[in-house]
PDB file of N, CA, C and O in Angstrom:
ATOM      1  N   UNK A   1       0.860  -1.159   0.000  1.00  0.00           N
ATOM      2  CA  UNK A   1       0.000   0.000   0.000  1.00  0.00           C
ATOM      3  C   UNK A   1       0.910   1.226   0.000  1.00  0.00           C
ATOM      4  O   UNK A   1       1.648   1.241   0.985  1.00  0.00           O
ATOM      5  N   UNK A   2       1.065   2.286  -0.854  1.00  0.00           N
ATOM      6  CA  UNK A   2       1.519   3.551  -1.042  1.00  0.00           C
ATOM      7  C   UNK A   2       0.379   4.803  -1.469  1.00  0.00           C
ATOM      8  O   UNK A   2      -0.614   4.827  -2.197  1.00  0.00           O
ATOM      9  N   UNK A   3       1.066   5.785  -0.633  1.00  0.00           N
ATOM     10  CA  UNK A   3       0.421   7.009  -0.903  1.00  0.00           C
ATOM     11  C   UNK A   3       1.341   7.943  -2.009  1.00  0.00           C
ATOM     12  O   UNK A   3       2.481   8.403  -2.063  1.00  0.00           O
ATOM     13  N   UNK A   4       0.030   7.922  -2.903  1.00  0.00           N
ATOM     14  CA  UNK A   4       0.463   8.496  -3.517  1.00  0.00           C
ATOM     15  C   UNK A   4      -0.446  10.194  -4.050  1.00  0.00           C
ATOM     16  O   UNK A   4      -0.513  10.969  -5.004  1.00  0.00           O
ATOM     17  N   UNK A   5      -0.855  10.044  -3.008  1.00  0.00           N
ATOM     18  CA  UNK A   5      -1.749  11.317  -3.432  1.00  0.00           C
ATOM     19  C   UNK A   5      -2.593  11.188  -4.319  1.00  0.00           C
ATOM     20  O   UNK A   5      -2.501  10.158  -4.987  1.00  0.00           O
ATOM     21  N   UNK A   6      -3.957  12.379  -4.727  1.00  0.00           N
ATOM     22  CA  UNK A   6      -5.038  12.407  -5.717  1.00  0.00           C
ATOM     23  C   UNK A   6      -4.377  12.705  -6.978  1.00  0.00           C
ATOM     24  O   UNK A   6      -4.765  12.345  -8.089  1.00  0.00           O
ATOM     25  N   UNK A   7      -3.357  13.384  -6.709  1.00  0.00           N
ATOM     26  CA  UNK A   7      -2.891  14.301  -7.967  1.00  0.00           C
ATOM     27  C   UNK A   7      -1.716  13.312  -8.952  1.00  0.00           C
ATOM     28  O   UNK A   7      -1.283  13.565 -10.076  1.00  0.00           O
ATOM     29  N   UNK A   8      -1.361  11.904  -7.880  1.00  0.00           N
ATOM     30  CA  UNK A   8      -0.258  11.221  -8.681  1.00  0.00           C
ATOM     31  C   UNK A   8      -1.230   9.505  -8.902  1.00  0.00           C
ATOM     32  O   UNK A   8      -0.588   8.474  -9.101  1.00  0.00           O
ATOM     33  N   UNK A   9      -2.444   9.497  -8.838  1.00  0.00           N
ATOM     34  CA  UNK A   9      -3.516   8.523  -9.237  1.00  0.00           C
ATOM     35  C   UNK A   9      -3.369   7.975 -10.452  1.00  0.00           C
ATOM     36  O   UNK A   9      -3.353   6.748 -10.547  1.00  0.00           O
ATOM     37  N   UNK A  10      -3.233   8.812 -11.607  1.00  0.00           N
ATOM     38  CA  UNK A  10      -3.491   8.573 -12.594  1.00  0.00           C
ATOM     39  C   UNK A  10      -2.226   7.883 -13.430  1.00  0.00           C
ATOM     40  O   UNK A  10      -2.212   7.099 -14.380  1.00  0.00           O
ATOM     41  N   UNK A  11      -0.940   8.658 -12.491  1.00  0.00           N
ATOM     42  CA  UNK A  11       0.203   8.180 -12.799  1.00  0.00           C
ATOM     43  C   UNK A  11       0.190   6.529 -12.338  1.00  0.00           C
ATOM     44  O   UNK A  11       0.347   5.530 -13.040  1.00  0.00           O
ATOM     45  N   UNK A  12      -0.003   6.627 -11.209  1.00  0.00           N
ATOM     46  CA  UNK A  12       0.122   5.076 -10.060  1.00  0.00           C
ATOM     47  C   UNK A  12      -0.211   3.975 -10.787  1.00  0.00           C
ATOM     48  O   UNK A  12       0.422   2.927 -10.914  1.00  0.00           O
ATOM     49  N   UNK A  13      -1.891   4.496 -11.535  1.00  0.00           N
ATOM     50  CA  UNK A  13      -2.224   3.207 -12.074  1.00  0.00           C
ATOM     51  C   UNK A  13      -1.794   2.948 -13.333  1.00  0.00           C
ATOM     52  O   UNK A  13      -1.960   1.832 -13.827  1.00  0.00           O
ATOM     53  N   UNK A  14      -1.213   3.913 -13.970  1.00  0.00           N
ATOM     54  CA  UNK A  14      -1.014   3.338 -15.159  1.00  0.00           C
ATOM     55  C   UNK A  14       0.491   1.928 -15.030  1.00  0.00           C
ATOM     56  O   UNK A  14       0.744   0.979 -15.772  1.00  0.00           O
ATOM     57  N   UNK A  15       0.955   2.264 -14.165  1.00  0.00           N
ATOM     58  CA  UNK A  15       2.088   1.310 -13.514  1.00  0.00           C
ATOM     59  C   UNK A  15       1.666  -0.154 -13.516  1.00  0.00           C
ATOM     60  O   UNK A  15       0.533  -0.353 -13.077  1.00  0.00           O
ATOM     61  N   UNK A  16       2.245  -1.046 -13.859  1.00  0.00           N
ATOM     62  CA  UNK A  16       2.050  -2.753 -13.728  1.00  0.00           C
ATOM     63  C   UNK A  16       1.939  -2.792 -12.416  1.00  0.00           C
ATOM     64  O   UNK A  16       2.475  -2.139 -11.520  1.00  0.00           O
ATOM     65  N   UNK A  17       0.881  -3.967 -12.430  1.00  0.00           N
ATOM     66  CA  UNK A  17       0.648  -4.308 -10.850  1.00  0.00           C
ATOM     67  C   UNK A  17       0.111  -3.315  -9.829  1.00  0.00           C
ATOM     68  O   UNK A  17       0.230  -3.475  -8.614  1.00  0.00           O
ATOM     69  N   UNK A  18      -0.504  -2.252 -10.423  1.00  0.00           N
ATOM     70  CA  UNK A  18      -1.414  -1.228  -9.223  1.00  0.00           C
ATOM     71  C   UNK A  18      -2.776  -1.623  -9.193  1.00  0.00           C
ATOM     72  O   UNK A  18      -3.196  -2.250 -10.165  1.00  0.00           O
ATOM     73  N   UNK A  19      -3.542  -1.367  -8.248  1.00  0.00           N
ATOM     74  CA  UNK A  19      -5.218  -1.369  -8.283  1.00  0.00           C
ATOM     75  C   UNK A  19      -5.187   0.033  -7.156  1.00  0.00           C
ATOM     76  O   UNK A  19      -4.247   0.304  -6.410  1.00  0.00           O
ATOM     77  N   UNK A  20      -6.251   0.663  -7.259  1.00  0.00           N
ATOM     78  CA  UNK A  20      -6.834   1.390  -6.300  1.00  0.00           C
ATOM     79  C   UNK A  20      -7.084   0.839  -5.133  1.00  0.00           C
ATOM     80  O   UNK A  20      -7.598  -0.270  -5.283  1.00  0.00           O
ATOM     81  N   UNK A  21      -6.897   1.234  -3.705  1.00  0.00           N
ATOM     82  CA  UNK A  21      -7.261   0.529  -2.273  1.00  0.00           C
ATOM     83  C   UNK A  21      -8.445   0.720  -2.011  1.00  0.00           C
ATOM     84  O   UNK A  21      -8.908   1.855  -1.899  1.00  0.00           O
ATOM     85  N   UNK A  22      -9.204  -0.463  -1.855  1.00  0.00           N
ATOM     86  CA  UNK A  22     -10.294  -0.151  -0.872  1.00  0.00           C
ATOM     87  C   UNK A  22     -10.615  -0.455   0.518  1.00  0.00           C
ATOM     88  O   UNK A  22      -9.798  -1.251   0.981  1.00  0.00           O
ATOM     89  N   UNK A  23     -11.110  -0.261   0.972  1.00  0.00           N
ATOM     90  CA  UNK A  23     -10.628   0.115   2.788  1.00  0.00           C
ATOM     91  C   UNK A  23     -12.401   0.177   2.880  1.00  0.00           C
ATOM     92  O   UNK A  23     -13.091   1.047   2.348  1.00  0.00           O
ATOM     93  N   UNK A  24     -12.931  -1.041   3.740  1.00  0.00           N
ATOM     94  CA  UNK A  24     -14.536  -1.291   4.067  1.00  0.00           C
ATOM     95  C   UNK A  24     -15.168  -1.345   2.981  1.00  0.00           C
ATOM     96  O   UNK A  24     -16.352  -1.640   3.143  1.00  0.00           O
ATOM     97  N   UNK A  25     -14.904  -1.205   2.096  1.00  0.00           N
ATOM     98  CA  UNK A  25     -16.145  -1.211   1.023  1.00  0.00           C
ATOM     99  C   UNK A  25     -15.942   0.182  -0.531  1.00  0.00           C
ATOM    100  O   UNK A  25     -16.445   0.193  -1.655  1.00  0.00           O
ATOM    101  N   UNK A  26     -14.856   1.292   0.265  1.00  0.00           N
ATOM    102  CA  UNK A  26     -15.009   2.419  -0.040  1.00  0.00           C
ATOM    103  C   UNK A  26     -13.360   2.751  -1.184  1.00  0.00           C
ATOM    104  O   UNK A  26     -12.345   2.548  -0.519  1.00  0.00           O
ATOM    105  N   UNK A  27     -13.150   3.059  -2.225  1.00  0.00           N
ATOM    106  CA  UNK A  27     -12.170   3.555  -2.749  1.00  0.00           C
ATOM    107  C   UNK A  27     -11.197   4.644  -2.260  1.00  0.00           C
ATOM    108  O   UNK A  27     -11.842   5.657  -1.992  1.00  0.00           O
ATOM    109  N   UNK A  28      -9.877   4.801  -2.046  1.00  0.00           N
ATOM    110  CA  UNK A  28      -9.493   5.417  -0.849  1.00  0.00           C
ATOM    111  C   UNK A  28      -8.810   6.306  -2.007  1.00  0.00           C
ATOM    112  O   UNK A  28      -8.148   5.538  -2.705  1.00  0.00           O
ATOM    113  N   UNK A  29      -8.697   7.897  -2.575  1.00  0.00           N
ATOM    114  CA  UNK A  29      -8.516   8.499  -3.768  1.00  0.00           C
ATOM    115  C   UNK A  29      -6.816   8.784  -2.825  1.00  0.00           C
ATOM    116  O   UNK A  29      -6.689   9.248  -1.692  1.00  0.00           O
ATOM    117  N   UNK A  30      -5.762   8.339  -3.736  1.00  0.00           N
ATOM    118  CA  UNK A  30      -4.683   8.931  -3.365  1.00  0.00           C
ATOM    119  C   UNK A  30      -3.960   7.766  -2.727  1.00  0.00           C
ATOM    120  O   UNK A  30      -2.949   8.135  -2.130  1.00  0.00           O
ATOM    121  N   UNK A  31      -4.163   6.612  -2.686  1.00  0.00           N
ATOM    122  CA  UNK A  31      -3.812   5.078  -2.195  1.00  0.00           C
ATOM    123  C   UNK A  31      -4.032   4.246  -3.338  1.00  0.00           C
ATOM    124  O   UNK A  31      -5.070   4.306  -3.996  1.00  0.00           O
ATOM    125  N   UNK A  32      -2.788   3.229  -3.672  1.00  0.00           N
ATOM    126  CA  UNK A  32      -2.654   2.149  -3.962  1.00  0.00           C
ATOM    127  C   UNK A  32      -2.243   1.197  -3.543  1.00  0.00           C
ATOM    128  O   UNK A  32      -1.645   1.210  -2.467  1.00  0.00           O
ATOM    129  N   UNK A  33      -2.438  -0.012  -4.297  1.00  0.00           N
ATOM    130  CA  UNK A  33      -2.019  -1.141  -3.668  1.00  0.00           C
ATOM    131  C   UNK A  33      -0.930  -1.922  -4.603  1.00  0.00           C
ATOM    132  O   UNK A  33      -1.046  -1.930  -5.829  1.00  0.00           O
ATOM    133  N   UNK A  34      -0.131  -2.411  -4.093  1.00  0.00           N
ATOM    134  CA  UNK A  34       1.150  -2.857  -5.430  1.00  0.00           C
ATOM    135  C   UNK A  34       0.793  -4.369  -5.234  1.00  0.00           C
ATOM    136  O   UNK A  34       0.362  -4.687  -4.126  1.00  0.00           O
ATOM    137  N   UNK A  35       0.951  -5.494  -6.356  1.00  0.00           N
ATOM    138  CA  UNK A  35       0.890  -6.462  -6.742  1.00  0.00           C
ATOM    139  C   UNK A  35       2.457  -7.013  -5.956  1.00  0.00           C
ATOM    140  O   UNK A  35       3.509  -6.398  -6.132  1.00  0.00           O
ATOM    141  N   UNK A  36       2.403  -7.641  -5.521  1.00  0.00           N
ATOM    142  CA  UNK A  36       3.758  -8.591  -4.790  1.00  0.00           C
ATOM    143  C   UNK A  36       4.940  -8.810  -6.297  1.00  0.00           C
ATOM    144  O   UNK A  36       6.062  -8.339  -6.484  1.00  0.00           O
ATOM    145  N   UNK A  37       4.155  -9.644  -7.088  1.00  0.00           N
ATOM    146  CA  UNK A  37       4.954 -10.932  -7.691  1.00  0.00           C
ATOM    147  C   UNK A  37       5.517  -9.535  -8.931  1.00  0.00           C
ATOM    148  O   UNK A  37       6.351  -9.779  -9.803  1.00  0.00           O
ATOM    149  N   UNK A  38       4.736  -7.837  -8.723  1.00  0.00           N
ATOM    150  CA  UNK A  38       5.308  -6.748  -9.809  1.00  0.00           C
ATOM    151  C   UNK A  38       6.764  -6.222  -9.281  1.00  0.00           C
ATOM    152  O   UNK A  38       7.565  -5.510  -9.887  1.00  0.00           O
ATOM    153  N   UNK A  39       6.882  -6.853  -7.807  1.00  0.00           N
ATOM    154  CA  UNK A  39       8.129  -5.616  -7.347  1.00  0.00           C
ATOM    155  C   UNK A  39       9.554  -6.154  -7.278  1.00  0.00           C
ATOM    156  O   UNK A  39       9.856  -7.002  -6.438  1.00  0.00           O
ATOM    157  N   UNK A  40      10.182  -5.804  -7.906  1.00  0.00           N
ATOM    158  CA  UNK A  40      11.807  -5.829  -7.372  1.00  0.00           C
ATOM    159  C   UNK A  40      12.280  -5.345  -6.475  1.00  0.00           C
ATOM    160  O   UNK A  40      11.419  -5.119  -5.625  1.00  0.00           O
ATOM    161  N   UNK A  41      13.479  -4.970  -6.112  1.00  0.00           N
ATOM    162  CA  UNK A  41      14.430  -3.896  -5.241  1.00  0.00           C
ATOM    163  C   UNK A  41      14.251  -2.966  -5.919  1.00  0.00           C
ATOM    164  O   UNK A  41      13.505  -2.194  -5.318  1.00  0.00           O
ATOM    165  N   UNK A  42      14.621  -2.463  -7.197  1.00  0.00           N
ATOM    166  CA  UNK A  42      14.903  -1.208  -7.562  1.00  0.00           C
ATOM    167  C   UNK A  42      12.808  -1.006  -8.254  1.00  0.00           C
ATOM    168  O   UNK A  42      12.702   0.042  -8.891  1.00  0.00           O
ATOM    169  N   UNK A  43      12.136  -1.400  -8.210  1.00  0.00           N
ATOM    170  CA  UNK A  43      10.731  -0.619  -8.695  1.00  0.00           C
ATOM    171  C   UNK A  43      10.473  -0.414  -6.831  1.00  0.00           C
ATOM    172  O   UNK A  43      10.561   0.711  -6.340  1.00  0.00           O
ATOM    173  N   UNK A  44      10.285  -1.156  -6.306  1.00  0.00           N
ATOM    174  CA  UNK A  44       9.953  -0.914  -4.967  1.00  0.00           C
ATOM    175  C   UNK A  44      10.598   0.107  -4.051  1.00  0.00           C
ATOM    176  O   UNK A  44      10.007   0.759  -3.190  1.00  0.00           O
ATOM    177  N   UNK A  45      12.013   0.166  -4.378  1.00  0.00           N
ATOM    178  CA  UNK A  45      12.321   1.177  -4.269  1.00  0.00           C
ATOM    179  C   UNK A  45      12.316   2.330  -4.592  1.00  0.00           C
ATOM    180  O   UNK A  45      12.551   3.302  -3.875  1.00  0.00           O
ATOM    181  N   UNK A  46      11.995   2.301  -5.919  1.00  0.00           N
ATOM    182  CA  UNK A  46      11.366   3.778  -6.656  1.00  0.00           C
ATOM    183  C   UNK A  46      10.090   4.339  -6.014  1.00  0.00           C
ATOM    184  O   UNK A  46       9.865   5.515  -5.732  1.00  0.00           O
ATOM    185  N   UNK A  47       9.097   3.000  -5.792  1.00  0.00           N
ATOM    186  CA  UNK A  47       7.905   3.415  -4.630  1.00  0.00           C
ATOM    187  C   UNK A  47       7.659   4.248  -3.840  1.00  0.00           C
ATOM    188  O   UNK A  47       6.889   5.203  -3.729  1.00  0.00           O
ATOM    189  N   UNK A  48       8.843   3.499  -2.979  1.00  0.00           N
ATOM    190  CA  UNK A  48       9.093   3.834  -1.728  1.00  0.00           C
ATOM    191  C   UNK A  48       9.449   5.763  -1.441  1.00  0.00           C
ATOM    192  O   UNK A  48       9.162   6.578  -0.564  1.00  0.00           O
ATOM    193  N   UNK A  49      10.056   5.781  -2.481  1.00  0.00           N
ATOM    194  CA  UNK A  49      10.922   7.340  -2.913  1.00  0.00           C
ATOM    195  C   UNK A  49       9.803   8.318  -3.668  1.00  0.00           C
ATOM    196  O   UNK A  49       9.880   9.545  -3.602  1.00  0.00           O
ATOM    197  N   UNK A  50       8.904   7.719  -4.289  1.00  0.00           N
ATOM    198  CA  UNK A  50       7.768   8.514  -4.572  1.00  0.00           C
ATOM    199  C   UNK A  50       6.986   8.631  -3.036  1.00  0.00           C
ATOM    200  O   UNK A  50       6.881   9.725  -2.482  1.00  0.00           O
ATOM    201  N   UNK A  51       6.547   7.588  -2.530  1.00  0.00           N
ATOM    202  CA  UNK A  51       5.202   8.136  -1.276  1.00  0.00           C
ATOM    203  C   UNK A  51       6.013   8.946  -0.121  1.00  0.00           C
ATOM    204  O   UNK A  51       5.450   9.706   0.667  1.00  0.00           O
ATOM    205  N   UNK A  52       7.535   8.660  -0.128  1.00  0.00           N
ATOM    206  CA  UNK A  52       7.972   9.212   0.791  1.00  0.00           C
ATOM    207  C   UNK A  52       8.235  11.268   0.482  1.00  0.00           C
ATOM    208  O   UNK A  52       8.329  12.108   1.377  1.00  0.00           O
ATOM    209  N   UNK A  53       8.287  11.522  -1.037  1.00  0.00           N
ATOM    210  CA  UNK A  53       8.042  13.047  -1.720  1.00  0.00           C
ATOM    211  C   UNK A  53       6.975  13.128  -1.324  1.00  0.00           C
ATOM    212  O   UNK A  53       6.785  14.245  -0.844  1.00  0.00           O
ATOM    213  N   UNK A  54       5.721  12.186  -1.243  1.00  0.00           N
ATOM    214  CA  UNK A  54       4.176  13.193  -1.482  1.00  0.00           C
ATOM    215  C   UNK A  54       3.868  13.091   0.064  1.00  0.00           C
ATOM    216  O   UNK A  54       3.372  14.142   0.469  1.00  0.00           O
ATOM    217  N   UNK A  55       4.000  12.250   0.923  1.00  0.00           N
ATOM    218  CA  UNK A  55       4.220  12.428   2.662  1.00  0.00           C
ATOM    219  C   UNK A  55       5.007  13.693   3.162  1.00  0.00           C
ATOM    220  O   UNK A  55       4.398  14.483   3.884  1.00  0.00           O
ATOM    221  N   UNK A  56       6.210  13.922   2.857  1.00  0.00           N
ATOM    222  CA  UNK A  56       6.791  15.270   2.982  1.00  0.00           C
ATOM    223  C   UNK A  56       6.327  16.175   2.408  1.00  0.00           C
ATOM    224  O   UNK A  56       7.070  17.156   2.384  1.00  0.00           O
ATOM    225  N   UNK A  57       4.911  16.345   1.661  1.00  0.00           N
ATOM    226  CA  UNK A  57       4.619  17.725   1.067  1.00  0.00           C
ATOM    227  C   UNK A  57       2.928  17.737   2.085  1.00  0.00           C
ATOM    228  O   UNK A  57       2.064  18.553   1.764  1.00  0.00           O
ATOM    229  N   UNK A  58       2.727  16.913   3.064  1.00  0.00           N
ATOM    230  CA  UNK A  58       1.693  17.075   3.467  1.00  0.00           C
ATOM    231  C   UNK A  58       1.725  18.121   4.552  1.00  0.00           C
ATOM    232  O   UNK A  58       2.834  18.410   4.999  1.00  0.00           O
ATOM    233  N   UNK A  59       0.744  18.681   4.999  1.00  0.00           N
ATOM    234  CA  UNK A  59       0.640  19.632   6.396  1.00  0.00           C
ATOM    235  C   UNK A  59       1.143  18.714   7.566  1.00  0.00           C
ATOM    236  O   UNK A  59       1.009  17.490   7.559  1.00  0.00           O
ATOM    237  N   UNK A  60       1.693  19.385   8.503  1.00  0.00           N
ATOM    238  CA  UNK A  60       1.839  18.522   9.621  1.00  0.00           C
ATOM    239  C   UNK A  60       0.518  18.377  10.305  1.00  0.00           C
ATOM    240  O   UNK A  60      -0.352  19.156   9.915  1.00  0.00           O
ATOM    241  N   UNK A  61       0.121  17.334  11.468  1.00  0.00           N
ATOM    242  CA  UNK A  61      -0.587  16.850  12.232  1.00  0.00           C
ATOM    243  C   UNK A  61      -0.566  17.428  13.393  1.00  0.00           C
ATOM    244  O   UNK A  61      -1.279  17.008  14.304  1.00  0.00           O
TER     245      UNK A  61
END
């Protein structure tokens, strides 16, 4: 599961191995979910380096 924000959605899915998250029943806009058997070290790591840019651009809590 990565955040990727509303605004990087369109990017996410076009990616092998994404679906949209759903969470109870409900589509969660700005969350995906990565396919296991799609990730390497270096795509997973690219992941990782995208949700961790769009987490650092959020407001703090």
């Amino acid at each position: 599961m990565v955040r990727v924000g509303p605004d990087g959605m369109q990017e996410a899915l076009a990616r092998p191995g994404t679906k949209q998250l759903v969470f109870r029943g409900k589509e969660q806009n700005g969350w995906v979910v990565l396919a296991e058997d799609t990730l390497d070290d270096e795509v997973l790591d690219d992941w990782l380096k995208w949700a961790m840019e769009v987490t650092a651009e959020l407001p703090p809590k």
